[in-house]
BAMI-117894 format. One record per atom (N, C-alpha, C, O, CB): residue number from 1; residue in three letters; atom name; x, y, z. Coordinates in steps of 0.1 Angstrom, whole numbers, plus 5000, padded with zeros to 4 digits. Glycine has a CB too. Layout:
N
NUM, Ala, CA, X, Y, Z
...
This chain:
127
1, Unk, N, 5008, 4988, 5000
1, Unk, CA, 5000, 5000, 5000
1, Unk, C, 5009, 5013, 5000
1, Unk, O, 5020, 5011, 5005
1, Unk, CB, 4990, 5000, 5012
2, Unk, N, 5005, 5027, 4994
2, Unk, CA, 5008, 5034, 4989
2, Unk, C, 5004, 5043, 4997
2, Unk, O, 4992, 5044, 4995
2, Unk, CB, 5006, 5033, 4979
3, Unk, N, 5012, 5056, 5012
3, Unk, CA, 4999, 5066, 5016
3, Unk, C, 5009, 5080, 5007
3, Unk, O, 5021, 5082, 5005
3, Unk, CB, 4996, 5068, 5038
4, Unk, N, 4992, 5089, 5002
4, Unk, CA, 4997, 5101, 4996
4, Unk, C, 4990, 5109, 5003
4, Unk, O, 4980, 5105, 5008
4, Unk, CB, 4995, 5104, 4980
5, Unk, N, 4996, 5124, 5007
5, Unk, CA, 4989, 5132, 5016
5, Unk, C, 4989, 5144, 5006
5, Unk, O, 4996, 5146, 4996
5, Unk, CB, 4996, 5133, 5030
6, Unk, N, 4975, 5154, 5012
6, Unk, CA, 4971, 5163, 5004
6, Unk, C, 4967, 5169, 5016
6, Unk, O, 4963, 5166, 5027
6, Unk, CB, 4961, 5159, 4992
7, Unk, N, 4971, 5185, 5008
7, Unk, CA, 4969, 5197, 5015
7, Unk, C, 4959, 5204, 5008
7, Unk, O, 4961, 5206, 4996
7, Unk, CB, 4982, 5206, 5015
8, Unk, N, 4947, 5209, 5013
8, Unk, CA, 4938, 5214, 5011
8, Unk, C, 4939, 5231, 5018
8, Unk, O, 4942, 5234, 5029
8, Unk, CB, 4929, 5204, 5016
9, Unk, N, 4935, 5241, 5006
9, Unk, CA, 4932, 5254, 5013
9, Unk, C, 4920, 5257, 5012
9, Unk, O, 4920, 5269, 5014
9, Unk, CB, 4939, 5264, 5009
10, Unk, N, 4909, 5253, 5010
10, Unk, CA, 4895, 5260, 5011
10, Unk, C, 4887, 5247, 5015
10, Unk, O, 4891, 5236, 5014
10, Unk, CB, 4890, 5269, 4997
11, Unk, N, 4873, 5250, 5019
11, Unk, CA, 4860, 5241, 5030
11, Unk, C, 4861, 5230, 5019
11, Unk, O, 4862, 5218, 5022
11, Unk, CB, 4839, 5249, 5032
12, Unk, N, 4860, 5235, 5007
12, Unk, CA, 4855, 5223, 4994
12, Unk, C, 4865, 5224, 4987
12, Unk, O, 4868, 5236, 4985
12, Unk, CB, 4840, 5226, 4984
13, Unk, N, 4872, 5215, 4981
13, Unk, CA, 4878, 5216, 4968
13, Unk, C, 4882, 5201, 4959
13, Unk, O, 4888, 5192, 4965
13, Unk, CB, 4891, 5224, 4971
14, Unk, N, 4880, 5201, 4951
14, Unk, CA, 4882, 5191, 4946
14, Unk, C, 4900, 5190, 4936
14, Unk, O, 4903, 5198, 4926
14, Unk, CB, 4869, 5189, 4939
15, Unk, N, 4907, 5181, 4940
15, Unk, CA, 4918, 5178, 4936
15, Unk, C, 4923, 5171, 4926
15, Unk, O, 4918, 5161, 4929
15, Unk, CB, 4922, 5175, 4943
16, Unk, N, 4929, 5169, 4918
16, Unk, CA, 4932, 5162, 4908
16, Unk, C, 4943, 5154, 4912
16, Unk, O, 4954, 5158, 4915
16, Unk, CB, 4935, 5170, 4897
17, Unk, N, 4940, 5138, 4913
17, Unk, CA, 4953, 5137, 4922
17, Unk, C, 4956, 5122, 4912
17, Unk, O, 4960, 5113, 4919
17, Unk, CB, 4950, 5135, 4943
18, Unk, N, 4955, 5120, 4899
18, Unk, CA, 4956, 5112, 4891
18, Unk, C, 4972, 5108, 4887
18, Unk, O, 4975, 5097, 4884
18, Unk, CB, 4948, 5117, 4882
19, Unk, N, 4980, 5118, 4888
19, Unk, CA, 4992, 5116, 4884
19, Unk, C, 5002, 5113, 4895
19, Unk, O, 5014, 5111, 4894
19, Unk, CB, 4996, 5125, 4877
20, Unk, N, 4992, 5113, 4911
20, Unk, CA, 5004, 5108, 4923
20, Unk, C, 4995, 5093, 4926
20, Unk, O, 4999, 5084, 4934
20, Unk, CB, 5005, 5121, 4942
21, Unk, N, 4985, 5092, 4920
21, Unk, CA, 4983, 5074, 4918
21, Unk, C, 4988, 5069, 4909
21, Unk, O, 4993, 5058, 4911
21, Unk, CB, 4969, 5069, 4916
22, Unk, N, 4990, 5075, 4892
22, Unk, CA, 4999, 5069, 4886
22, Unk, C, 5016, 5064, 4890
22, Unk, O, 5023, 5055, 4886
22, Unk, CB, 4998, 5075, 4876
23, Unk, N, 5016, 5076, 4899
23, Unk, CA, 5030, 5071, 4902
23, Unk, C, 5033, 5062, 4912
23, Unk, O, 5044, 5056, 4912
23, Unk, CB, 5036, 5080, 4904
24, Unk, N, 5019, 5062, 4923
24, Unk, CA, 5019, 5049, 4934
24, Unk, C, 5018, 5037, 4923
24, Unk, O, 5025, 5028, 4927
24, Unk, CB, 5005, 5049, 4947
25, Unk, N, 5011, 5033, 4912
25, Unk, CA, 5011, 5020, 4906
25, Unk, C, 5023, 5019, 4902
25, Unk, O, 5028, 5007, 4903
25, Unk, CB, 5000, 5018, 4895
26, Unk, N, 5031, 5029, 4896
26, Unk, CA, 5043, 5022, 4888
26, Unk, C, 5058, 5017, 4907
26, Unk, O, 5067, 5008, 4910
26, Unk, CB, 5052, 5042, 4872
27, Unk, N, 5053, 5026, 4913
27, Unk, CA, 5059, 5028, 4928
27, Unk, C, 5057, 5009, 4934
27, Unk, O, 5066, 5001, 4937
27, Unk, CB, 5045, 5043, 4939
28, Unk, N, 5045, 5008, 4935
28, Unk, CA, 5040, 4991, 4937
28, Unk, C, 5043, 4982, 4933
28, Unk, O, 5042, 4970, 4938
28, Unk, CB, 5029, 4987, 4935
29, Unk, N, 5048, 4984, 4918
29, Unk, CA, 5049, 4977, 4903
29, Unk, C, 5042, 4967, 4901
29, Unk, O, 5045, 4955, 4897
29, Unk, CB, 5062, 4973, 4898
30, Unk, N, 5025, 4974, 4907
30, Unk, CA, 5014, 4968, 4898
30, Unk, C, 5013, 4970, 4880
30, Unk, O, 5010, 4981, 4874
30, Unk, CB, 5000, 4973, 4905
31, Unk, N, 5016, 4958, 4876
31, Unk, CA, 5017, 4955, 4861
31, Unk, C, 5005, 4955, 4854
31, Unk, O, 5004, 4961, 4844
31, Unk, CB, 5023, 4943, 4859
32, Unk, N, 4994, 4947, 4860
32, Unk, CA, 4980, 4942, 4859
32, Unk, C, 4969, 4937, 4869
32, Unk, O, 4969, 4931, 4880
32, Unk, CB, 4982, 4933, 4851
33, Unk, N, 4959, 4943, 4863
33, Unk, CA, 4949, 4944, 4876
33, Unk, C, 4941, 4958, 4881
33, Unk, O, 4939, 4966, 4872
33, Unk, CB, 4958, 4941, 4887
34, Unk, N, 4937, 4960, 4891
34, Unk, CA, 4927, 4972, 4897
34, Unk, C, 4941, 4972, 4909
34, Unk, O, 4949, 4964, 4914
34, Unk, CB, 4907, 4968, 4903
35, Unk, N, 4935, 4988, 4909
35, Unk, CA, 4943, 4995, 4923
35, Unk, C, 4932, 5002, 4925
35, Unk, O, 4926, 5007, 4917
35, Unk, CB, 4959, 5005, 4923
36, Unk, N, 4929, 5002, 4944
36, Unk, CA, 4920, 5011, 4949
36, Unk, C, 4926, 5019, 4954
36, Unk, O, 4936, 5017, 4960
36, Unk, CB, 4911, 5008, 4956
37, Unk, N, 4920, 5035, 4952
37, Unk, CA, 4921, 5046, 4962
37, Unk, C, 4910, 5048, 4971
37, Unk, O, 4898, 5051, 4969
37, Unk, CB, 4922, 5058, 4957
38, Unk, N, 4918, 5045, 4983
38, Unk, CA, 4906, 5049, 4993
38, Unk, C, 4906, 5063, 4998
38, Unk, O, 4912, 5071, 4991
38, Unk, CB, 4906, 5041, 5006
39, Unk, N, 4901, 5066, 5010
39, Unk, CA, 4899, 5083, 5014
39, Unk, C, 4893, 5082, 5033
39, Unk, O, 4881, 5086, 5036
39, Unk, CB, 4884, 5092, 5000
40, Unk, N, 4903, 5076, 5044
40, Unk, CA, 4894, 5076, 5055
40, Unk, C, 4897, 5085, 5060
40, Unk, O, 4906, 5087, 5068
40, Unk, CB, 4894, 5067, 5063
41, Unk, N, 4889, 5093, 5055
41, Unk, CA, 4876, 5106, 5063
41, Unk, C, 4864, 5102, 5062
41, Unk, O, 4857, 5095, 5055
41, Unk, CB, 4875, 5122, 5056
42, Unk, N, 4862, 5110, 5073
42, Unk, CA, 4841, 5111, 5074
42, Unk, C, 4836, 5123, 5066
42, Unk, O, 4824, 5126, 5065
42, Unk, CB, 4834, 5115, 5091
43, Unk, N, 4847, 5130, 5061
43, Unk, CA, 4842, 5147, 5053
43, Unk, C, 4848, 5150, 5043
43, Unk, O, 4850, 5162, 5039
43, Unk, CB, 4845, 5162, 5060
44, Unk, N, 4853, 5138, 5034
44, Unk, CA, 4861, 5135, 5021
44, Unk, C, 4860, 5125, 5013
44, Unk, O, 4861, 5113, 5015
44, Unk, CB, 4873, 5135, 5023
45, Unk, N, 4858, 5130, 5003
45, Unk, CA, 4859, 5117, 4994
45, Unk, C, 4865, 5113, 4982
45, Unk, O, 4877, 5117, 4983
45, Unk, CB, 4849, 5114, 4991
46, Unk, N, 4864, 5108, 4971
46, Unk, CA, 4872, 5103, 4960
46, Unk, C, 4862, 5099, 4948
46, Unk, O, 4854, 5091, 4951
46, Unk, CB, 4881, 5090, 4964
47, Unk, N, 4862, 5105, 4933
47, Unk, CA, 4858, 5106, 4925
47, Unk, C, 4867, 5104, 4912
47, Unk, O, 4879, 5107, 4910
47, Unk, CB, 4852, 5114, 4927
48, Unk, N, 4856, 5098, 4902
48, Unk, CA, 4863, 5101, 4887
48, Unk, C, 4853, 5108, 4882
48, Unk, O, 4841, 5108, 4884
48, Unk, CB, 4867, 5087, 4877
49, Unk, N, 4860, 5114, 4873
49, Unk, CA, 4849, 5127, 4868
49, Unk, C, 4861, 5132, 4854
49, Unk, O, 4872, 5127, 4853
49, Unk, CB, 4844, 5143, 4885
50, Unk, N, 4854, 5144, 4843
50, Unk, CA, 4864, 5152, 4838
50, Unk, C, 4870, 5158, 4841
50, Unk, O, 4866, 5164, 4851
50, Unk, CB, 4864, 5156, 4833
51, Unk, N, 4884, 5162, 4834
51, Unk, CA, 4896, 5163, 4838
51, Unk, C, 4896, 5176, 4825
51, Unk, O, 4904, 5185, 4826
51, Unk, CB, 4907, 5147, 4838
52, Unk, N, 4890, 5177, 4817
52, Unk, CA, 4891, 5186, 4804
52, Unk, C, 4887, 5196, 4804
52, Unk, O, 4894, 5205, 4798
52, Unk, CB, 4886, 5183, 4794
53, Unk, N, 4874, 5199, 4812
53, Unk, CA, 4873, 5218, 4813
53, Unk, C, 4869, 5216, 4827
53, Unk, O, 4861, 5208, 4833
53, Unk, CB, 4859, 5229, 4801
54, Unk, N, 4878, 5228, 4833
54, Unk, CA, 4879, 5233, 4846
54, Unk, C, 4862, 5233, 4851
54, Unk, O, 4859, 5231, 4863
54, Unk, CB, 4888, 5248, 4847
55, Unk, N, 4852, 5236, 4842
55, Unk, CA, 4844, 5243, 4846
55, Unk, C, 4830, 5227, 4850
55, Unk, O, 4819, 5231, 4853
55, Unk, CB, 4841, 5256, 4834
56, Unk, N, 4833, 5218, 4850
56, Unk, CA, 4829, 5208, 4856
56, Unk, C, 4827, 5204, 4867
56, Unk, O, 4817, 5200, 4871
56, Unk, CB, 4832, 5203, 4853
57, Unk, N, 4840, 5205, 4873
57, Unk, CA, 4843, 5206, 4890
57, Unk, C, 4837, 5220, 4891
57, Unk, O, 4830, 5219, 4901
57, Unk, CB, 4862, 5206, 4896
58, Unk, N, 4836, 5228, 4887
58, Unk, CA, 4828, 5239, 4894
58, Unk, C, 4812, 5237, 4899
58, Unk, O, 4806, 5240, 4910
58, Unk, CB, 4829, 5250, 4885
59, Unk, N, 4808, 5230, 4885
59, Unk, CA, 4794, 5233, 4884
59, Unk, C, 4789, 5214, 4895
59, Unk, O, 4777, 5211, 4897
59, Unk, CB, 4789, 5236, 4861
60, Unk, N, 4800, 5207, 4900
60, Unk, CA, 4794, 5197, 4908
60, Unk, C, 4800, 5202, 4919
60, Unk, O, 4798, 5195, 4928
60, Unk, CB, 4798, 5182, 4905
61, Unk, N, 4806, 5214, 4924
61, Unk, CA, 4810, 5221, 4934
61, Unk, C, 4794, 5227, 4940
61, Unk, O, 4788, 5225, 4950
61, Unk, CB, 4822, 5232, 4930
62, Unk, N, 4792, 5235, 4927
62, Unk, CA, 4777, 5240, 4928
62, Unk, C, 4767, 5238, 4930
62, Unk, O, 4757, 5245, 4934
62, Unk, CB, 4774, 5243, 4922
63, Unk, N, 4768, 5224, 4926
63, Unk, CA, 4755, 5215, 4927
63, Unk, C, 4753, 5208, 4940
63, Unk, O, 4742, 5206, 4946
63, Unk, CB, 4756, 5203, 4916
64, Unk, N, 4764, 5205, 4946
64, Unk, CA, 4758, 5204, 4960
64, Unk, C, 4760, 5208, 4968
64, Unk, O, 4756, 5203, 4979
64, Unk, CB, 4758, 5196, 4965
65, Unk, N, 4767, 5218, 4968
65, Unk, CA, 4759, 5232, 4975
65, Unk, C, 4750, 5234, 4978
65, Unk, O, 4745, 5235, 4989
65, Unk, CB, 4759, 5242, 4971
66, Unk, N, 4743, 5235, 4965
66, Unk, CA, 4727, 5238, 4964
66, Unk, C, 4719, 5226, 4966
66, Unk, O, 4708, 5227, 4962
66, Unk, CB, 4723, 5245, 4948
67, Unk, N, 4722, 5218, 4969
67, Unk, CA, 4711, 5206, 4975
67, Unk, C, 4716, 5198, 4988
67, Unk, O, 4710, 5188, 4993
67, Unk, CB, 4708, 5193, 4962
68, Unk, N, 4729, 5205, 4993
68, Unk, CA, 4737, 5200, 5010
68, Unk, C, 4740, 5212, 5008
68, Unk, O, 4747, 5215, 4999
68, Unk, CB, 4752, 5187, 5014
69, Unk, N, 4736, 5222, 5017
69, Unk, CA, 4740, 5236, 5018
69, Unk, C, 4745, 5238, 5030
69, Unk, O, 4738, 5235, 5040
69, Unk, CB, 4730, 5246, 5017
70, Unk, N, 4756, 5243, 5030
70, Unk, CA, 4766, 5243, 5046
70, Unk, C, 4760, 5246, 5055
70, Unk, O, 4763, 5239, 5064
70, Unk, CB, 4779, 5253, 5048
71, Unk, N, 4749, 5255, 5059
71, Unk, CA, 4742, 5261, 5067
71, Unk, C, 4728, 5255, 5070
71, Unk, O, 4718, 5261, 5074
71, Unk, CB, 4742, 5273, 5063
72, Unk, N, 4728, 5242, 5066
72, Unk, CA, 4713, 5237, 5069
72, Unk, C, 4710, 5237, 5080
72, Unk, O, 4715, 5243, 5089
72, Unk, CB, 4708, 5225, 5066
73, Unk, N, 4699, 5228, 5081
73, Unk, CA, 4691, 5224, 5100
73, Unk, C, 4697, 5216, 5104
73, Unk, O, 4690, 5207, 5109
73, Unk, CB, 4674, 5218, 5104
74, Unk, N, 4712, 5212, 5104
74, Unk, CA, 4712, 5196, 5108
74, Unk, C, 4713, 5195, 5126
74, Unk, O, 4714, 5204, 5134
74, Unk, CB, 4727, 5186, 5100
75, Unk, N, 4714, 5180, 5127
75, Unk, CA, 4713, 5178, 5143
75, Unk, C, 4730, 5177, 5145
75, Unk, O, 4732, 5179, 5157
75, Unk, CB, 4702, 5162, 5149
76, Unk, N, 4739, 5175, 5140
76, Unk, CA, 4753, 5171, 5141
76, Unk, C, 4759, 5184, 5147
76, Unk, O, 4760, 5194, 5141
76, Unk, CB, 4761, 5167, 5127
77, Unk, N, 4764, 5181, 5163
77, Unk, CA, 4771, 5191, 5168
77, Unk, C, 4782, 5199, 5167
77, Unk, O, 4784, 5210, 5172
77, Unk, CB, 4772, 5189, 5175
78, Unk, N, 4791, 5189, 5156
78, Unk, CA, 4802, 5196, 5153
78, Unk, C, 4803, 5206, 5140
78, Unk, O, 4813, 5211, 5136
78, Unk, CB, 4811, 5187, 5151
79, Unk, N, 4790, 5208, 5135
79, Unk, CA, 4789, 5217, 5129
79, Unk, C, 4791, 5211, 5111
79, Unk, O, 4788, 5220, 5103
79, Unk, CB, 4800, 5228, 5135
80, Unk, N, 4795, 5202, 5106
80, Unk, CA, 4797, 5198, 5096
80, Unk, C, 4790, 5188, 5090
80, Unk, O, 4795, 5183, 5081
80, Unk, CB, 4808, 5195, 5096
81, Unk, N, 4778, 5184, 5093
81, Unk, CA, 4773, 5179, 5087
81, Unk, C, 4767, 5177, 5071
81, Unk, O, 4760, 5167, 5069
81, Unk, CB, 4769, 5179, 5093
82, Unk, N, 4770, 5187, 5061
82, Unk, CA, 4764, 5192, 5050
82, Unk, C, 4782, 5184, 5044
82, Unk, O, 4782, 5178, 5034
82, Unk, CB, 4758, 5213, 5050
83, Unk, N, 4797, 5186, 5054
83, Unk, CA, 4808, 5177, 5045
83, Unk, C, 4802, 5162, 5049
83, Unk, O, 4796, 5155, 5041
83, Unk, CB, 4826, 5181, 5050
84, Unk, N, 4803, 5158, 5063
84, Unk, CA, 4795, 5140, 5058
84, Unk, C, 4788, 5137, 5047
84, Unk, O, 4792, 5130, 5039
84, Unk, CB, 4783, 5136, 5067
85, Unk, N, 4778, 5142, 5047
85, Unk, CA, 4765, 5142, 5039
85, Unk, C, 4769, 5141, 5022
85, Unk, O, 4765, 5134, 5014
85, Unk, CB, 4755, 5156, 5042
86, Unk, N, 4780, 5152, 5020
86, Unk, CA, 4787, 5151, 5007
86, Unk, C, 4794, 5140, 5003
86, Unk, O, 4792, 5132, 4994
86, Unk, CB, 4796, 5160, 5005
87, Unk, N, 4803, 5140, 5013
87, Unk, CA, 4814, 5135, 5016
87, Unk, C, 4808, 5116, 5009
87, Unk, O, 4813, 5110, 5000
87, Unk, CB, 4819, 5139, 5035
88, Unk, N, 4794, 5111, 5020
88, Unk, CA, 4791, 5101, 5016
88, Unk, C, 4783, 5101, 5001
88, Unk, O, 4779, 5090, 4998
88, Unk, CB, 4786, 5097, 5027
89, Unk, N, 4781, 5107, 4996
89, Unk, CA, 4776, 5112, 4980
89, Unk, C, 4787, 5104, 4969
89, Unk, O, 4785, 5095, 4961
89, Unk, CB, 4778, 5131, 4976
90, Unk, N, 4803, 5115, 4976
90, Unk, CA, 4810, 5109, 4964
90, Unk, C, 4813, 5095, 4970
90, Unk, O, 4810, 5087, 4961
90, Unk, CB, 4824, 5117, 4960
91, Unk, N, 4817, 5090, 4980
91, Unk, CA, 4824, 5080, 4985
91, Unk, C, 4839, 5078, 4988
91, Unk, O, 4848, 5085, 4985
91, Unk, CB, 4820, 5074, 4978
92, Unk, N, 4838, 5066, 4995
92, Unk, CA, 4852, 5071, 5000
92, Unk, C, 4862, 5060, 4992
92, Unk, O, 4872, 5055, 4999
92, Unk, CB, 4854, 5069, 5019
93, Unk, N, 4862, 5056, 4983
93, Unk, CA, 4868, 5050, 4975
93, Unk, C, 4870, 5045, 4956
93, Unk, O, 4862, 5036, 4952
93, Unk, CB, 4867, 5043, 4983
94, Unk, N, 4877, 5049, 4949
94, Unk, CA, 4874, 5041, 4936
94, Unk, C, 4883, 5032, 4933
94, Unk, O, 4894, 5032, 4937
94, Unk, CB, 4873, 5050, 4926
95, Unk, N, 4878, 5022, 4923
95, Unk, CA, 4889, 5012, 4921
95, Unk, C, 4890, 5015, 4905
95, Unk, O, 4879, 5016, 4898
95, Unk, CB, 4885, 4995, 4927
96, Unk, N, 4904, 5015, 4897
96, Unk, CA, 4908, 5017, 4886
96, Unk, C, 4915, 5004, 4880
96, Unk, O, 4923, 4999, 4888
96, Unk, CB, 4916, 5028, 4887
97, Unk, N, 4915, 4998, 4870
97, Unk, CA, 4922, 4990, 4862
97, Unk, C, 4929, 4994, 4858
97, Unk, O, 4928, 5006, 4856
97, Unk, CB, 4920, 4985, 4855
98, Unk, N, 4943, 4988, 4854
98, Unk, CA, 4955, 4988, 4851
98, Unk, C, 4960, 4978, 4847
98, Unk, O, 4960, 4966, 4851
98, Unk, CB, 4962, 4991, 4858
99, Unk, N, 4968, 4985, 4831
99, Unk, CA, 4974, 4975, 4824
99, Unk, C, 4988, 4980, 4819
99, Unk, O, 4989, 4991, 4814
99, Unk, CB, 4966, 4970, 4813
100, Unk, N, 4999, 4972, 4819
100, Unk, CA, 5011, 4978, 4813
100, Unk, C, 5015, 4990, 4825
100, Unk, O, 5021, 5000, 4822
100, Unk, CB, 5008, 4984, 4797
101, Unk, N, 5010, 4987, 4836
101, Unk, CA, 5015, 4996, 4847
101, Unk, C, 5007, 5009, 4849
101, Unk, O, 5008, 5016, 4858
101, Unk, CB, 5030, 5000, 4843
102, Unk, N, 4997, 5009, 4836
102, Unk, CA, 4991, 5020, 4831
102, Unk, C, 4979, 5019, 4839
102, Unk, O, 4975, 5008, 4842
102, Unk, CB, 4990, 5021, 4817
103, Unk, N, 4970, 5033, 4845
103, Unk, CA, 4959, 5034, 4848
103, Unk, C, 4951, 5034, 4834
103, Unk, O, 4954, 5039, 4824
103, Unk, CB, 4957, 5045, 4858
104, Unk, N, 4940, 5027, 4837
104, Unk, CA, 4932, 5030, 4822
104, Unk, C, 4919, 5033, 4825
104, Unk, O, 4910, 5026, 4831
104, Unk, CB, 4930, 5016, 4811
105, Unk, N, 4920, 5051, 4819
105, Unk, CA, 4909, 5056, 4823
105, Unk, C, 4908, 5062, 4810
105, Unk, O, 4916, 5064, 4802
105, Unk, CB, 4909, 5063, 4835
106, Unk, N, 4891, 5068, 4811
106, Unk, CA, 4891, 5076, 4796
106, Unk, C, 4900, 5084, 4795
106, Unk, O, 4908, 5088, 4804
106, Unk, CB, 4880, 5083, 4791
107, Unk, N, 4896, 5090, 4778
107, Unk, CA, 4902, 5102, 4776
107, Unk, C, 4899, 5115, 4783
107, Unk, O, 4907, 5124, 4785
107, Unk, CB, 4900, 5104, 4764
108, Unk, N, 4886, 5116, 4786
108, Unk, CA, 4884, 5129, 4791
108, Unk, C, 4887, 5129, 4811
108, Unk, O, 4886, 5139, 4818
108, Unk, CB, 4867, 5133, 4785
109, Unk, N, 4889, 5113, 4816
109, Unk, CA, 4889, 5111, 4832
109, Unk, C, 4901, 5111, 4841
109, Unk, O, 4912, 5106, 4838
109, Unk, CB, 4884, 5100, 4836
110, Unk, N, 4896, 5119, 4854
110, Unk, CA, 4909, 5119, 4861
110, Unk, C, 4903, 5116, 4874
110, Unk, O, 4891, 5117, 4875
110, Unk, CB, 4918, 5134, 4862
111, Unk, N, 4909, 5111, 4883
111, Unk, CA, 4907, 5111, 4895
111, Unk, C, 4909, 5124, 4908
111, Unk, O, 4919, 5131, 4911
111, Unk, CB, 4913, 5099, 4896
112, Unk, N, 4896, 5123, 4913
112, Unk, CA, 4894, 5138, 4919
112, Unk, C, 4892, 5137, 4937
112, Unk, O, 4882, 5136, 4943
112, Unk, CB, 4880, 5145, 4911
113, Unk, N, 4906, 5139, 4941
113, Unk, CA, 4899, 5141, 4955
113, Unk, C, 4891, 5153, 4961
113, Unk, O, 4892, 5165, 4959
113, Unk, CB, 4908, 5139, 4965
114, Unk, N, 4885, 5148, 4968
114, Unk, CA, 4869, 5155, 4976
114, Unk, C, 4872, 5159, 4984
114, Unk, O, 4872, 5150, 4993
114, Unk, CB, 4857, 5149, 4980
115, Unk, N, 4874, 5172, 4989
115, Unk, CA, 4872, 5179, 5007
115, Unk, C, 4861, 5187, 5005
115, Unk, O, 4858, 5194, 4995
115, Unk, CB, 4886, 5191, 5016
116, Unk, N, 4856, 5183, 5019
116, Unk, CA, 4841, 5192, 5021
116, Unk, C, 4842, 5202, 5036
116, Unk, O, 4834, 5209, 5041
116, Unk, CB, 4826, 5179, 5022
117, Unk, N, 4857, 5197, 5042
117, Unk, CA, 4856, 5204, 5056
117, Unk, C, 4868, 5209, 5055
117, Unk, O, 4872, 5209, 5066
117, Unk, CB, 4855, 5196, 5069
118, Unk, N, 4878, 5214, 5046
118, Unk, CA, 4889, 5222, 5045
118, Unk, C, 4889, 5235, 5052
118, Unk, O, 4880, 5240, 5059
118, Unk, CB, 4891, 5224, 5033
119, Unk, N, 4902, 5241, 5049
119, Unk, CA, 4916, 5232, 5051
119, Unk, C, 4920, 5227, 5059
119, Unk, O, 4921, 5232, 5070
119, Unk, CB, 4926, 5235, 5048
120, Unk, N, 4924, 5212, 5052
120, Unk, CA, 4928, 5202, 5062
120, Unk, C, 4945, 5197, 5057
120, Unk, O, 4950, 5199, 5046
120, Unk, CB, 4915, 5188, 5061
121, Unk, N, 4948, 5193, 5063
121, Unk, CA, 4954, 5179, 5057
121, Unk, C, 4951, 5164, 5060
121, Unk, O, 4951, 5159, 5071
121, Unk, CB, 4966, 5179, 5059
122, Unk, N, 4948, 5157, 5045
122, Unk, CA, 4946, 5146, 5046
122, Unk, C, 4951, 5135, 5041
122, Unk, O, 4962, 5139, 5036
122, Unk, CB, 4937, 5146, 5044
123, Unk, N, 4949, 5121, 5039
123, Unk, CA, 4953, 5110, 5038
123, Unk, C, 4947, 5104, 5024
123, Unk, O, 4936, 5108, 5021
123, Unk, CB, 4949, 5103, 5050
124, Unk, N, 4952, 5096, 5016
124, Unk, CA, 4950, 5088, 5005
124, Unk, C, 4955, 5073, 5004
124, Unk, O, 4965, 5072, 4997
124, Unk, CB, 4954, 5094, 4995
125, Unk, N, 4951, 5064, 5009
125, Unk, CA, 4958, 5053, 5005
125, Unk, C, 4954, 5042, 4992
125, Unk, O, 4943, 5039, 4988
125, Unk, CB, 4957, 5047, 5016
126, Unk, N, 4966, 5039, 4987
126, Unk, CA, 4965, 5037, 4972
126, Unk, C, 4972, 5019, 4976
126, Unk, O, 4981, 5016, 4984
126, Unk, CB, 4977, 5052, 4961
127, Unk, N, 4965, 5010, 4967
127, Unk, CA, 4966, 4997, 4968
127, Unk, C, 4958, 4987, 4957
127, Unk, O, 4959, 4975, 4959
127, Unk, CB, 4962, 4996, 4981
């Protein structure tokens, strides 16, 4: 297993973190097969999504905002319940195939980590 850590500066941001898992697979020298990224937080998570116009991650930044709005009614005392709530949306893990050492993902996909309670620093483990 592989740990990568990420520095987050704002509540939400989504990361592009596709080319420090390509480099944990060649790092493992998984040849062939799936590698998972996981994400243990309770207010973070891990996605594939596009990688081609910036304005994608914005508009799923936007979107659940507007349907988990930071400021709801919830009952959670620590104040963050609207990152849980996301957080469990994206999920806390994806698993990718690999061949020739290679992640094989589309043309237009990257893998995107998820903070919903930034800034933090957090954890990625890659396997």
């Amino acid at each position: 297993m592989k740990t990568i850590e990420i520095h987050t500066q704002e509540r939400t941001a989504f990361v592009n973190i596709t080319v420090r898992v390509q480099a944990a697979v060649v790092e493992l020298g998984v040849k062939a097969g799936a590698v998972t990224v996981f994400v243990p937080h309770t207010t973070a998570g891990v996605t594939i999504n596009e990688n081609a116009d910036p304005d994608v991650v914005t508009d799923i930044k936007a979107g659940l905002e507007k349907i988990i709005p930071w400021n709801g009614h919830y009952q959670h005392n620590e104040g963050n319940s609207a990152a849980h709530i996301k957080a469990g949306l994206m999920g806390s893990s994806v698993q990718v195939l690999v061949e020739n050492s290679r992640l094989q993902l589309g043309t237009w996909q990257a893998i995107y980590f998820c903070e919903f309670d930034g800034p933090r620093t957090r954890l990625i483990w890659i396997g």
